[in-house]
PDB file of N, CA, C, O and CB in Angstrom:
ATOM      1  N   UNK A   1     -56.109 -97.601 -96.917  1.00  0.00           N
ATOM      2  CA  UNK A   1     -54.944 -97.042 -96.254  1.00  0.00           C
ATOM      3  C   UNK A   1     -53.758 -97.970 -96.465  1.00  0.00           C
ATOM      4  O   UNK A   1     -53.856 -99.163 -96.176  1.00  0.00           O
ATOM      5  CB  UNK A   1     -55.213 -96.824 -94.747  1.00  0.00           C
ATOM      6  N   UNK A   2     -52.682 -97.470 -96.943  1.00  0.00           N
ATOM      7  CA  UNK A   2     -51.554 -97.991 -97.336  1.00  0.00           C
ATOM      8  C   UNK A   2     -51.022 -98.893 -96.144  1.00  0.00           C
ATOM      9  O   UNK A   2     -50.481 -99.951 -96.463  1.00  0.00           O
ATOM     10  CB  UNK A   2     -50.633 -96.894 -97.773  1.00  0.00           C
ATOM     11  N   UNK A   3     -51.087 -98.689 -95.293  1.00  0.00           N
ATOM     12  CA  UNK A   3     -50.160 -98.957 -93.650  1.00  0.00           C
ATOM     13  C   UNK A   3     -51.339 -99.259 -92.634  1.00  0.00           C
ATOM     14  O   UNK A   3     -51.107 -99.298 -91.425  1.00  0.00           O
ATOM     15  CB  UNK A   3     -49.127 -97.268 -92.919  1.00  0.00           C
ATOM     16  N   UNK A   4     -52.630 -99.476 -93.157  1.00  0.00           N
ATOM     17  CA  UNK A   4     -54.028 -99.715 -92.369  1.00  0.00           C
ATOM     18  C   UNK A   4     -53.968-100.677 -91.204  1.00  0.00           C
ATOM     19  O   UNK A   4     -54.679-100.604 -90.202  1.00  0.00           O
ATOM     20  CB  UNK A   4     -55.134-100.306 -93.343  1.00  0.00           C
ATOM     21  N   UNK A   5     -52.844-101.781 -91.498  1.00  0.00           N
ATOM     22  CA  UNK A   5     -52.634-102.606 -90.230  1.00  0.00           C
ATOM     23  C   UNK A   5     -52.370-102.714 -89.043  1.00  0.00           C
ATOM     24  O   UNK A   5     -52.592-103.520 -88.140  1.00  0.00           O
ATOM     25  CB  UNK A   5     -52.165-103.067 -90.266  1.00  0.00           C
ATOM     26  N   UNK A   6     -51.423-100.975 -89.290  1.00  0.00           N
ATOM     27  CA  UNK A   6     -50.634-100.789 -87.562  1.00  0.00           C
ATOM     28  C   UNK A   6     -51.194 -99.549 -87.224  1.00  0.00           C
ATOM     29  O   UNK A   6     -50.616 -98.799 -86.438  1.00  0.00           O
ATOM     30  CB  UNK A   6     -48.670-100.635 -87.394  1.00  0.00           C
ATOM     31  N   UNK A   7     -52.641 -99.167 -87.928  1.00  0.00           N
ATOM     32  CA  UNK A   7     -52.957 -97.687 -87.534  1.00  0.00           C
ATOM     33  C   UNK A   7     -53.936 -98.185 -86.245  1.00  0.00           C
ATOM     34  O   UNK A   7     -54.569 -99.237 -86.340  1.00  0.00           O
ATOM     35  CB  UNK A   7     -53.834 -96.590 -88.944  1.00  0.00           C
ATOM     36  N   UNK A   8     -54.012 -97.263 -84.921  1.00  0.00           N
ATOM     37  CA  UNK A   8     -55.036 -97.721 -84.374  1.00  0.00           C
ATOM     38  C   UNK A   8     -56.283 -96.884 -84.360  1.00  0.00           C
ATOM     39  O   UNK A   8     -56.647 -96.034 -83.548  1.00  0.00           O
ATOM     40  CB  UNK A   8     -54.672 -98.045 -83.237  1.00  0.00           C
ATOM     41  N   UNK A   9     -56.993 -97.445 -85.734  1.00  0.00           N
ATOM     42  CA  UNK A   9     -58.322 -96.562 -85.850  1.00  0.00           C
ATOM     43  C   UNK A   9     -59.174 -95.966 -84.456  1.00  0.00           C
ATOM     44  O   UNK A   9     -59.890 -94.978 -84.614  1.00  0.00           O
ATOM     45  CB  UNK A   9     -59.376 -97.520 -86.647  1.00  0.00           C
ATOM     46  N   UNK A  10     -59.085 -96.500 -83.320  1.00  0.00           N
ATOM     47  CA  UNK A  10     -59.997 -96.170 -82.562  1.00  0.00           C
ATOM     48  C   UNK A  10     -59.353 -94.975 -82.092  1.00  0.00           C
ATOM     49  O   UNK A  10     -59.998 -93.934 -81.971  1.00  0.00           O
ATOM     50  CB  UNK A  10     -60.425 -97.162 -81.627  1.00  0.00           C
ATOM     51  N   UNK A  11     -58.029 -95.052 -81.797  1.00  0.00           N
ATOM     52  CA  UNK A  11     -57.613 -93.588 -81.202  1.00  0.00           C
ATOM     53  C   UNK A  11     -56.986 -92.749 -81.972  1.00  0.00           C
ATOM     54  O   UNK A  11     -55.956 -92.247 -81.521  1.00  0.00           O
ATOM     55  CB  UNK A  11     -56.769 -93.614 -80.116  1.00  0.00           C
ATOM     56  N   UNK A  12     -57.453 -92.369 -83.371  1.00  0.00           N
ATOM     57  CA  UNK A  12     -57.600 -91.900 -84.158  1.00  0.00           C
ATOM     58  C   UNK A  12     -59.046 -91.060 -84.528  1.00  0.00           C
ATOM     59  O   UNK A  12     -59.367 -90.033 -85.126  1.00  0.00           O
ATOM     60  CB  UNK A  12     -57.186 -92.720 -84.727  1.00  0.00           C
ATOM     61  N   UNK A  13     -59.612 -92.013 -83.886  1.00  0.00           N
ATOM     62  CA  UNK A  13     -61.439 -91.565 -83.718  1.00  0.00           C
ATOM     63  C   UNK A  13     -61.532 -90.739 -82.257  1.00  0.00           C
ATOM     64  O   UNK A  13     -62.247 -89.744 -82.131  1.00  0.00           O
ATOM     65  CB  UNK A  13     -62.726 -93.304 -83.558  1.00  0.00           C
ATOM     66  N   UNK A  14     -60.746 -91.266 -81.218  1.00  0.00           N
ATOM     67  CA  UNK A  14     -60.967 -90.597 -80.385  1.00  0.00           C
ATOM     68  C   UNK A  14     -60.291 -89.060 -80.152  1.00  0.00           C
ATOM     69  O   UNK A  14     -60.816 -88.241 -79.398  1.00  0.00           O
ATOM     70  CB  UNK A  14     -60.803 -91.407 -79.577  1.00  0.00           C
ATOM     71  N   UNK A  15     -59.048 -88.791 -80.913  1.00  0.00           N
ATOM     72  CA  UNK A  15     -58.398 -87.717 -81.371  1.00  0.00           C
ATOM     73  C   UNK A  15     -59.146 -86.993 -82.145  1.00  0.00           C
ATOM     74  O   UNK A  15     -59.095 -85.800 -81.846  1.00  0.00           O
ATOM     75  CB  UNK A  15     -57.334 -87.992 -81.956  1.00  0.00           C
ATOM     76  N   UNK A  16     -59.863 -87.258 -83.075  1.00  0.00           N
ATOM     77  CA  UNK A  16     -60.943 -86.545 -83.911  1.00  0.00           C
ATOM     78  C   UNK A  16     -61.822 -85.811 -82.656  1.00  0.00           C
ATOM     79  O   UNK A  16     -61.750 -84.642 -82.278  1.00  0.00           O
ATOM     80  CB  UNK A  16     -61.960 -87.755 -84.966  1.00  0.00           C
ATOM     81  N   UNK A  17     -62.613 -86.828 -82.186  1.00  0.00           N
ATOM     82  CA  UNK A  17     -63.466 -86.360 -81.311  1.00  0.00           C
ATOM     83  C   UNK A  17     -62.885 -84.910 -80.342  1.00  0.00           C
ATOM     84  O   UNK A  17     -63.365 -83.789 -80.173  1.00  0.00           O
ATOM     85  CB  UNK A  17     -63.790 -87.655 -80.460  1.00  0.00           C
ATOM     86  N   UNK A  18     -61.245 -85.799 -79.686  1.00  0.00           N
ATOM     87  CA  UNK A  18     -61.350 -84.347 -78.978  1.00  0.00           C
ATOM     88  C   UNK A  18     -60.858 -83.076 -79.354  1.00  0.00           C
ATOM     89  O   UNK A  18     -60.736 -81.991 -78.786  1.00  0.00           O
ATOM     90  CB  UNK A  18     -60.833 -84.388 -77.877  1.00  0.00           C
ATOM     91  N   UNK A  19     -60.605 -83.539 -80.505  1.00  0.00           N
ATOM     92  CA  UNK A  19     -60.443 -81.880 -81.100  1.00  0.00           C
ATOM     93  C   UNK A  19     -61.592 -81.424 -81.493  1.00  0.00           C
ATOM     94  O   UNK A  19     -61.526 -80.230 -81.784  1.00  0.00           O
ATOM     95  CB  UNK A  19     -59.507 -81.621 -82.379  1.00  0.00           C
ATOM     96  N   UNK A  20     -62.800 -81.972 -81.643  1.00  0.00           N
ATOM     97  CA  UNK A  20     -63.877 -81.324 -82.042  1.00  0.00           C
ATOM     98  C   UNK A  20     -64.159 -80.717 -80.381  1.00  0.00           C
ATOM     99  O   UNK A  20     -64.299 -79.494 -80.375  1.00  0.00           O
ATOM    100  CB  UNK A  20     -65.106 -82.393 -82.893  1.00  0.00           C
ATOM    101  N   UNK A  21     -64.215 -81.077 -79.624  1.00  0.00           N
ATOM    102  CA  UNK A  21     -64.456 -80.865 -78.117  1.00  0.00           C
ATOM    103  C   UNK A  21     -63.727 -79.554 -78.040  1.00  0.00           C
ATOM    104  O   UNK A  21     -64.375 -78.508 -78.005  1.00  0.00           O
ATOM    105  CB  UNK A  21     -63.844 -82.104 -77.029  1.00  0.00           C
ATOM    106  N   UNK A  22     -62.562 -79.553 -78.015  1.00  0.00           N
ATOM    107  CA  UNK A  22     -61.437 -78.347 -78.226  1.00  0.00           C
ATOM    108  C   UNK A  22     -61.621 -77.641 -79.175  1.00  0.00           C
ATOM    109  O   UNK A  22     -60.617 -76.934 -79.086  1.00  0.00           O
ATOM    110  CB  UNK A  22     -60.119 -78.689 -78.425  1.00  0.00           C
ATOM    111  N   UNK A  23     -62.175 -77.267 -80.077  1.00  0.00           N
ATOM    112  CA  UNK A  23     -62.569 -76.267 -81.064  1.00  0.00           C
ATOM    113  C   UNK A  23     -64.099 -75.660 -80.553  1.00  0.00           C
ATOM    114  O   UNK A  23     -64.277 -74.444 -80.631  1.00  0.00           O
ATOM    115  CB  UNK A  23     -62.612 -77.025 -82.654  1.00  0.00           C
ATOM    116  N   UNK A  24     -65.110 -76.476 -80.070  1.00  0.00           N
ATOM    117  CA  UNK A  24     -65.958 -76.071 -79.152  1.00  0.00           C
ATOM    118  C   UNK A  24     -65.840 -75.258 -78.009  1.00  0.00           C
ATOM    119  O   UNK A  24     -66.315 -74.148 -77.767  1.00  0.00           O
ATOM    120  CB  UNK A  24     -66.337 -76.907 -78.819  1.00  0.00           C
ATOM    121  N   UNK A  25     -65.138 -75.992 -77.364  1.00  0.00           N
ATOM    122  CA  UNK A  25     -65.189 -75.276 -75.618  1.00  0.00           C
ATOM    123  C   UNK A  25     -64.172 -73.907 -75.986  1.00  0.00           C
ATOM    124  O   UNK A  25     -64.278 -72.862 -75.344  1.00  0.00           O
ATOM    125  CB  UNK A  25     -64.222 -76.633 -73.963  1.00  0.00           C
ATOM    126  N   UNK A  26     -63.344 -74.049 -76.924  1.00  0.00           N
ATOM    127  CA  UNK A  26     -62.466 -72.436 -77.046  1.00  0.00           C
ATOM    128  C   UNK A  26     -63.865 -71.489 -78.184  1.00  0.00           C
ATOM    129  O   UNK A  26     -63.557 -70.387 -78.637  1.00  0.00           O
ATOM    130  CB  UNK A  26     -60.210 -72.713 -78.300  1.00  0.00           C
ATOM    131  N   UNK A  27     -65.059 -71.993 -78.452  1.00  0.00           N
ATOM    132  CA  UNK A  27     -65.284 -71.337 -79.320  1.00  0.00           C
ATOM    133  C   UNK A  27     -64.853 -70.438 -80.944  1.00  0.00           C
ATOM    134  O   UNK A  27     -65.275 -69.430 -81.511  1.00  0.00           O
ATOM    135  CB  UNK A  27     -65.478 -71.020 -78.653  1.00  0.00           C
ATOM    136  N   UNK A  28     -64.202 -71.078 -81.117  1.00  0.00           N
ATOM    137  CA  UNK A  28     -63.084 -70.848 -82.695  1.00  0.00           C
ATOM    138  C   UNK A  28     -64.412 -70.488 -83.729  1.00  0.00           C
ATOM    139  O   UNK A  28     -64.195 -69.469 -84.384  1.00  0.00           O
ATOM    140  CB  UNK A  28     -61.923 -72.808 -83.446  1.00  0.00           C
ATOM    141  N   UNK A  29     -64.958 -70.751 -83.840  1.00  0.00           N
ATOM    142  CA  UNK A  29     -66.345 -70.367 -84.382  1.00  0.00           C
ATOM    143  C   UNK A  29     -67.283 -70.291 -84.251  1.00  0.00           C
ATOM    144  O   UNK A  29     -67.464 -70.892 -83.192  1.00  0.00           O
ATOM    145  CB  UNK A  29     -66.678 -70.593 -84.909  1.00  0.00           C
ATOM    146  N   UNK A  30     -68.335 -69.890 -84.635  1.00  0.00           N
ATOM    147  CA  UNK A  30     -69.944 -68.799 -83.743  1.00  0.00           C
ATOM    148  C   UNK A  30     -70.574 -70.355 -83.594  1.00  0.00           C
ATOM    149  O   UNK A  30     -71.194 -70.214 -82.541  1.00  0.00           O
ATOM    150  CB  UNK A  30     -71.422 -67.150 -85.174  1.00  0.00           C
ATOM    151  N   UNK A  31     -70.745 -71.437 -83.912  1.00  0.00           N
ATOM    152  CA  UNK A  31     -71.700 -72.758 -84.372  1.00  0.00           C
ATOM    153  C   UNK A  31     -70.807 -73.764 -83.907  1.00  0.00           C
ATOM    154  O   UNK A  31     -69.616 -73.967 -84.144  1.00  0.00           O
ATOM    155  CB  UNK A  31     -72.098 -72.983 -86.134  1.00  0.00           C
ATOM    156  N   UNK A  32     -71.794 -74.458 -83.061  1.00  0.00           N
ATOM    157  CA  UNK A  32     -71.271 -75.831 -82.430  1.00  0.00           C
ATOM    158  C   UNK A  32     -71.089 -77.005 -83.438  1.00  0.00           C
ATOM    159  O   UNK A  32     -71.945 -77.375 -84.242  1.00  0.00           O
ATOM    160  CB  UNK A  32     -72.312 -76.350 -81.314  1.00  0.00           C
ATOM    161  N   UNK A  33     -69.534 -77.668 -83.234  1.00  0.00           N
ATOM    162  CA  UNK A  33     -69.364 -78.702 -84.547  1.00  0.00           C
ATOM    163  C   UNK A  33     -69.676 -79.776 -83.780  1.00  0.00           C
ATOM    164  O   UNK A  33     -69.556 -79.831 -82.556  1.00  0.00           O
ATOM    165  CB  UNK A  33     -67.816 -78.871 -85.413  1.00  0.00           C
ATOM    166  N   UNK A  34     -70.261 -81.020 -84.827  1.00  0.00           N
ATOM    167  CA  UNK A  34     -70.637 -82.282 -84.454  1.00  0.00           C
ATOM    168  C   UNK A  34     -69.791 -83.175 -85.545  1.00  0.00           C
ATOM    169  O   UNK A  34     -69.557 -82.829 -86.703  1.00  0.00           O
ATOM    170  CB  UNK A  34     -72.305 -82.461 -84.470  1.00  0.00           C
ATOM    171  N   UNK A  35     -69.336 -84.543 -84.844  1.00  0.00           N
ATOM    172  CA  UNK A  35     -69.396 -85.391 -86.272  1.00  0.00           C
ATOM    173  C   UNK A  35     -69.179 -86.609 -85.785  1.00  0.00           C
ATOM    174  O   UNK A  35     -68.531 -86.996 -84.813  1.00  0.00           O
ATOM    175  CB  UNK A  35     -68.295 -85.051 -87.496  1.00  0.00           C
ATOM    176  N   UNK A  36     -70.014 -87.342 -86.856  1.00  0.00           N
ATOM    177  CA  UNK A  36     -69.913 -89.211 -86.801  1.00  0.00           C
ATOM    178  C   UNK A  36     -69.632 -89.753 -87.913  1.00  0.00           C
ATOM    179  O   UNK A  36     -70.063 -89.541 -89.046  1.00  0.00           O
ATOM    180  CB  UNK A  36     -71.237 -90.055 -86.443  1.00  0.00           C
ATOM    181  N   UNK A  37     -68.760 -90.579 -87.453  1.00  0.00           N
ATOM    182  CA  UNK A  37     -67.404 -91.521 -88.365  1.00  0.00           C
ATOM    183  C   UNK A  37     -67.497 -93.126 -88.180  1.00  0.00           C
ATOM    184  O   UNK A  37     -68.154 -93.494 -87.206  1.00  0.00           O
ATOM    185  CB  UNK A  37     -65.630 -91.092 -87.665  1.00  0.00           C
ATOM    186  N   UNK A  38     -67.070 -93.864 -88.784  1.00  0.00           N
ATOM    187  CA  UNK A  38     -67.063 -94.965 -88.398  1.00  0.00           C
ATOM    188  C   UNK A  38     -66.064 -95.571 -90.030  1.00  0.00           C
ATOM    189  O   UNK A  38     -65.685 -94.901 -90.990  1.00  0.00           O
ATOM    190  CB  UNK A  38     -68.782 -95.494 -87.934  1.00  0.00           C
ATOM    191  N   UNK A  39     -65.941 -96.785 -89.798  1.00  0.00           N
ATOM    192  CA  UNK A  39     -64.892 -97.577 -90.406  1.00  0.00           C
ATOM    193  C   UNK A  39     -65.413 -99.062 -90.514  1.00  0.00           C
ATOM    194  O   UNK A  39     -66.208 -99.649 -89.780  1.00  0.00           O
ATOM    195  CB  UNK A  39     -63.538 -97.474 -89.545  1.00  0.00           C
ATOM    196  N   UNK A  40     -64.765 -99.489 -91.598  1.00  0.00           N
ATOM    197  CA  UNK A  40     -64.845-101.012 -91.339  1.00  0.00           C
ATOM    198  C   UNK A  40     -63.279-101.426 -91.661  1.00  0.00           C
ATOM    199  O   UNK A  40     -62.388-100.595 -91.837  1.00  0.00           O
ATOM    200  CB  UNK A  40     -66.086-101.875 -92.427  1.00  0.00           C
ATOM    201  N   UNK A  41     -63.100-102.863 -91.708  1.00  0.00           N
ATOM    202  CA  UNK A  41     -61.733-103.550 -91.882  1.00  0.00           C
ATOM    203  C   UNK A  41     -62.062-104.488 -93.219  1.00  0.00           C
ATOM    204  O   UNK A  41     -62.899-105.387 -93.144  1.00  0.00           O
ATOM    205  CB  UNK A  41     -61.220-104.532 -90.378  1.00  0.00           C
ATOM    206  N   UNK A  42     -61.429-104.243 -94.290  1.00  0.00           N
ATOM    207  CA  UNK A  42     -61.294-105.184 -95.199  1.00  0.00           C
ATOM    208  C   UNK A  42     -60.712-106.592 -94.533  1.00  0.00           C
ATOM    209  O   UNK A  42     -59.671-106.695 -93.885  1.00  0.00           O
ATOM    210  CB  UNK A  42     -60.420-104.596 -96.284  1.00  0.00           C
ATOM    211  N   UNK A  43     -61.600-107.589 -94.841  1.00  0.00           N
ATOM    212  CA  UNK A  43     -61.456-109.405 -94.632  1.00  0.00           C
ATOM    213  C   UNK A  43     -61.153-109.820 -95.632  1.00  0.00           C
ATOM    214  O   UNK A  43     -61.014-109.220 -96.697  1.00  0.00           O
ATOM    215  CB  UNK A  43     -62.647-110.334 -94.259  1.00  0.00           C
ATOM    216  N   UNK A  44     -60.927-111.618 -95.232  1.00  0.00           N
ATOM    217  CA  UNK A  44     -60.792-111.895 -96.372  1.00  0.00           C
ATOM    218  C   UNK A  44     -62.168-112.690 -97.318  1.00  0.00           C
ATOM    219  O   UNK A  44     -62.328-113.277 -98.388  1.00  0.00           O
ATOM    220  CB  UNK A  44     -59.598-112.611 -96.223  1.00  0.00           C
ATOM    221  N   UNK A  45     -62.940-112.269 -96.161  1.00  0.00           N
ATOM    222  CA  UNK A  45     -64.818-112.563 -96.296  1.00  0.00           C
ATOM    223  C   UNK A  45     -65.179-111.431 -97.859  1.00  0.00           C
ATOM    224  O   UNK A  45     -65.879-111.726 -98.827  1.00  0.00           O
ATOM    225  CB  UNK A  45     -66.046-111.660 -94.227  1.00  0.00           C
ATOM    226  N   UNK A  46     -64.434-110.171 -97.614  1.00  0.00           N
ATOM    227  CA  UNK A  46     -64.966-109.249 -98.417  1.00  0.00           C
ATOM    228  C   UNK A  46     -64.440-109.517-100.059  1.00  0.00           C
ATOM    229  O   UNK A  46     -63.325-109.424-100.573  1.00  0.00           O
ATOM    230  CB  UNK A  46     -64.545-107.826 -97.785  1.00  0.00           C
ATOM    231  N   UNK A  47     -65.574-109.832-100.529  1.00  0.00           N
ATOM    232  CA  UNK A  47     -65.466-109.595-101.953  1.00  0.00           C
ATOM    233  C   UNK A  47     -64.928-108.519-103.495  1.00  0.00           C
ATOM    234  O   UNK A  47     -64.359-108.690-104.574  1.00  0.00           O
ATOM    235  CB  UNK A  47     -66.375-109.694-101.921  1.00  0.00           C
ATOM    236  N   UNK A  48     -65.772-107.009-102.423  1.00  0.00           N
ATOM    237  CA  UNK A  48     -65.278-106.218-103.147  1.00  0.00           C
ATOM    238  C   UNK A  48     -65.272-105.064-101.829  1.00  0.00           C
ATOM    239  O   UNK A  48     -65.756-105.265-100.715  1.00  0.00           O
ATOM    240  CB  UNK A  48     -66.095-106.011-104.600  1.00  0.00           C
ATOM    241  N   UNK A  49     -64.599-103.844-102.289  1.00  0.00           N
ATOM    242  CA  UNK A  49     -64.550-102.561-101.364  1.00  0.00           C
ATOM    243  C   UNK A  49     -65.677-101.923-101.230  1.00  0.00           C
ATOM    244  O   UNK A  49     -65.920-101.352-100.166  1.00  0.00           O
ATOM    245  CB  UNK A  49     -63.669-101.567-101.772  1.00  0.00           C
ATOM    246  N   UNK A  50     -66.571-101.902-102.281  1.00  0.00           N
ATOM    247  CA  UNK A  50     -67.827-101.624-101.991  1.00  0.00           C
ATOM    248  C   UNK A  50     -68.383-101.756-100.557  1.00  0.00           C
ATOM    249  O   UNK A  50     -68.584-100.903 -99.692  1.00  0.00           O
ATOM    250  CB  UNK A  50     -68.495-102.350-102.790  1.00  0.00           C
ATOM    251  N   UNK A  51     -68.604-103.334-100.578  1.00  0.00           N
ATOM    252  CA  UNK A  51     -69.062-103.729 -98.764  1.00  0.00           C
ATOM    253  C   UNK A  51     -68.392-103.091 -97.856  1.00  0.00           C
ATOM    254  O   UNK A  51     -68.943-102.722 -96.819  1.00  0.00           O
ATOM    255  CB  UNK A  51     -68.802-105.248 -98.209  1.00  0.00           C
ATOM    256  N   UNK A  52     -67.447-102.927 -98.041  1.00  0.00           N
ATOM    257  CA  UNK A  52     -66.388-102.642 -96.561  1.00  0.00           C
ATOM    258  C   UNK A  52     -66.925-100.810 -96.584  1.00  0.00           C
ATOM    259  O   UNK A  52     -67.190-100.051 -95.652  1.00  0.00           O
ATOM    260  CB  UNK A  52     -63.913-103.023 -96.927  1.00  0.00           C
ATOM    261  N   UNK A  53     -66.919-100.662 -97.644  1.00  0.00           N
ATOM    262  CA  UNK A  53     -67.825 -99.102 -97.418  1.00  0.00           C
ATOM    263  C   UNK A  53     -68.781 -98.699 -97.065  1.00  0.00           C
ATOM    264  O   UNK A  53     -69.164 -97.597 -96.672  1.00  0.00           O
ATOM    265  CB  UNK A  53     -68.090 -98.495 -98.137  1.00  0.00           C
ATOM    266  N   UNK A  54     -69.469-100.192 -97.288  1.00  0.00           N
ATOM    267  CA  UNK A  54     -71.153-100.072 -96.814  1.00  0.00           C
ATOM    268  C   UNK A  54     -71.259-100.394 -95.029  1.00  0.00           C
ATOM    269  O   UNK A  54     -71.915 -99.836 -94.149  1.00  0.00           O
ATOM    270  CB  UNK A  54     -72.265-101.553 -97.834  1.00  0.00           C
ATOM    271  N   UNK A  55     -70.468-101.340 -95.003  1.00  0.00           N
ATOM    272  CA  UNK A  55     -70.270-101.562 -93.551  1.00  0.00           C
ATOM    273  C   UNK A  55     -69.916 -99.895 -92.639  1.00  0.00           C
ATOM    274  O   UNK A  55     -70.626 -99.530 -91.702  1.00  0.00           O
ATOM    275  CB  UNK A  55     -68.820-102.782 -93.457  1.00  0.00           C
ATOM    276  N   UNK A  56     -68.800 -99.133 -93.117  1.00  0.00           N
ATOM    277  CA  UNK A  56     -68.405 -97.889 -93.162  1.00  0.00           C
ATOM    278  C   UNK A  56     -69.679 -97.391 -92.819  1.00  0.00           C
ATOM    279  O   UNK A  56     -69.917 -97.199 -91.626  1.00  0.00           O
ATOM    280  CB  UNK A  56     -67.754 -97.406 -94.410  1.00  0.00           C
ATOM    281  N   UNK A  57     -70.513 -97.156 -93.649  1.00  0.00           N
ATOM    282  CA  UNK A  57     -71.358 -96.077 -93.243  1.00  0.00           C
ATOM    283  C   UNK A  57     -72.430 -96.401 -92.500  1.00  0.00           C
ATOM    284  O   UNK A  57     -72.933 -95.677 -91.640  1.00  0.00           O
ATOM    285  CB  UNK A  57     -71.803 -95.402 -94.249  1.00  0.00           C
ATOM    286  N   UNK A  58     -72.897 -97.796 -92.908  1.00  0.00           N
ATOM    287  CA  UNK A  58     -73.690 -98.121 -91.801  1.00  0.00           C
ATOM    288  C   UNK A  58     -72.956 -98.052 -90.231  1.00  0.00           C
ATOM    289  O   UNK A  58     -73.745 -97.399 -89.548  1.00  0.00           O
ATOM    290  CB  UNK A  58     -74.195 -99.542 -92.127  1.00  0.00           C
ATOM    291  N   UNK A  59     -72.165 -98.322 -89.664  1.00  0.00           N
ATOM    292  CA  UNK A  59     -71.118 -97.890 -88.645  1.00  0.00           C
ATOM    293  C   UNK A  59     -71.572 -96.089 -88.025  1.00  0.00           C
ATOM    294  O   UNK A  59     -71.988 -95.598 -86.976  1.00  0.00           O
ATOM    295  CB  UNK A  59     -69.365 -97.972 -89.614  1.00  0.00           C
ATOM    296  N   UNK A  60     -71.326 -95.778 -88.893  1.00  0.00           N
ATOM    297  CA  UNK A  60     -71.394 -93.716 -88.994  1.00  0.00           C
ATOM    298  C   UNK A  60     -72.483 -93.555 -88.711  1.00  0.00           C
ATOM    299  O   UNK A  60     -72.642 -92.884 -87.692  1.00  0.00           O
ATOM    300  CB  UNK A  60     -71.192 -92.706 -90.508  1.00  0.00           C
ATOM    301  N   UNK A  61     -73.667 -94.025 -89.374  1.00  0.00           N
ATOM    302  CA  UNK A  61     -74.890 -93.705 -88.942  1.00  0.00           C
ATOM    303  C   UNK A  61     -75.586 -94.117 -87.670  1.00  0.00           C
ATOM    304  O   UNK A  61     -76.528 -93.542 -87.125  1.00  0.00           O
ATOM    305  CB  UNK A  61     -75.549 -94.032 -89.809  1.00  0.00           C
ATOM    306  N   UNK A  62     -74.730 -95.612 -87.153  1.00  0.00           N
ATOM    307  CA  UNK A  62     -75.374 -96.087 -85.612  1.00  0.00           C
ATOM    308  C   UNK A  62     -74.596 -95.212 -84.720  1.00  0.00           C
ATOM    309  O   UNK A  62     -75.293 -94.778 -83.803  1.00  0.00           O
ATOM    310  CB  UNK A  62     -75.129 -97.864 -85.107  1.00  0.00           C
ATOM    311  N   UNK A  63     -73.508 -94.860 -84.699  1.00  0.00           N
ATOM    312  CA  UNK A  63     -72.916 -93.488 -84.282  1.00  0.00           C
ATOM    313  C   UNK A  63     -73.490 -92.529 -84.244  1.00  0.00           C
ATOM    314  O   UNK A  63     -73.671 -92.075 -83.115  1.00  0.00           O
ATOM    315  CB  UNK A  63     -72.067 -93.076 -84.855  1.00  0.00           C
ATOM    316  N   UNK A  64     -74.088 -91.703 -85.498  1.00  0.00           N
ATOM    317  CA  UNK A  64     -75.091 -90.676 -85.139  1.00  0.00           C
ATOM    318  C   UNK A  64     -76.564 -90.615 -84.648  1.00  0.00           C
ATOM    319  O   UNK A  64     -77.167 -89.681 -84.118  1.00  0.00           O
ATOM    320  CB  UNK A  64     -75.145 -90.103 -86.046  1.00  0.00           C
ATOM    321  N   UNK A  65     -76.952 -91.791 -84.949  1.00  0.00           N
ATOM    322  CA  UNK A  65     -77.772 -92.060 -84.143  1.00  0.00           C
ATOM    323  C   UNK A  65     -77.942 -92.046 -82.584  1.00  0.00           C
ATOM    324  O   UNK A  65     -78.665 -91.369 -81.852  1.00  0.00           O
ATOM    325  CB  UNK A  65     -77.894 -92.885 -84.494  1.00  0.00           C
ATOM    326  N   UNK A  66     -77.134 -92.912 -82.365  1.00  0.00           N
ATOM    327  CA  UNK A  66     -76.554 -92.638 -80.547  1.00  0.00           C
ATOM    328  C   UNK A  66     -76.318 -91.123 -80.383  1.00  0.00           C
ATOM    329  O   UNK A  66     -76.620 -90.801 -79.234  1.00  0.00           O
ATOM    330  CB  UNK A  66     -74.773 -93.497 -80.077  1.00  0.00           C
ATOM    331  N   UNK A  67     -75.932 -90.184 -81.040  1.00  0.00           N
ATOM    332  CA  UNK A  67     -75.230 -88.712 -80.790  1.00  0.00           C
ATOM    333  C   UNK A  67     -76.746 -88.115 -80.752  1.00  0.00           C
ATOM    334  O   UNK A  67     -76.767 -86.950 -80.355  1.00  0.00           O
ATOM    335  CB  UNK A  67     -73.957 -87.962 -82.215  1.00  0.00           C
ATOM    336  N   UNK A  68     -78.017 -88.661 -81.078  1.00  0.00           N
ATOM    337  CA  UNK A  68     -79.487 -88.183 -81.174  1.00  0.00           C
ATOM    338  C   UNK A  68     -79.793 -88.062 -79.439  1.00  0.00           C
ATOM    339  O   UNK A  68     -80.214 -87.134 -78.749  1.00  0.00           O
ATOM    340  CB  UNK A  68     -80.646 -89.479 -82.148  1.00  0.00           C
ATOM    341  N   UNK A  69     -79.412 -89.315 -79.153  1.00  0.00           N
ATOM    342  CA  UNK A  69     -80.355 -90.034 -78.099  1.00  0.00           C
ATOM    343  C   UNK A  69     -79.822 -88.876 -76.984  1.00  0.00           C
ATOM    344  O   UNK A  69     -80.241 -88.895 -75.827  1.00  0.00           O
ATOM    345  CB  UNK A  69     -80.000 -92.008 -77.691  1.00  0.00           C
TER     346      UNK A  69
END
């Protein structure tokens, strides 16, 4: 992200979320939507973008995981 510094990913995530909430509870379509996201922050630890992607999804998946429980 060009401008990634002053975005605040979390309430960006939480805006996601409640529009998924709001497309639910109005019913806009016959099937209940779900979704898990997650992010990482490029350091200056990170070598290549790869990791920071891997971090990414590992992130998404402890997210959907929790959305199991």
């Amino acid at each position: 992200m060009p401008k990634g510094k002053s975005v605040d990913i979390e309430r960006v995530i939480r805006k996601l979320y409640h529009d998924v909430d709001v497309l639910n509870n109005k019913r806009i379509i016959p099937t209940e939507v779900g979704i898990a996201c997650g992010y990482a922050v490029f350091t200056v630890d990170d070598m290549e973008l790869e990791r920071v992607r891997e971090r990414a999804d590992e992130e998404m998946y402890q997210r959907k995981k929790e959305m199991k429980m």
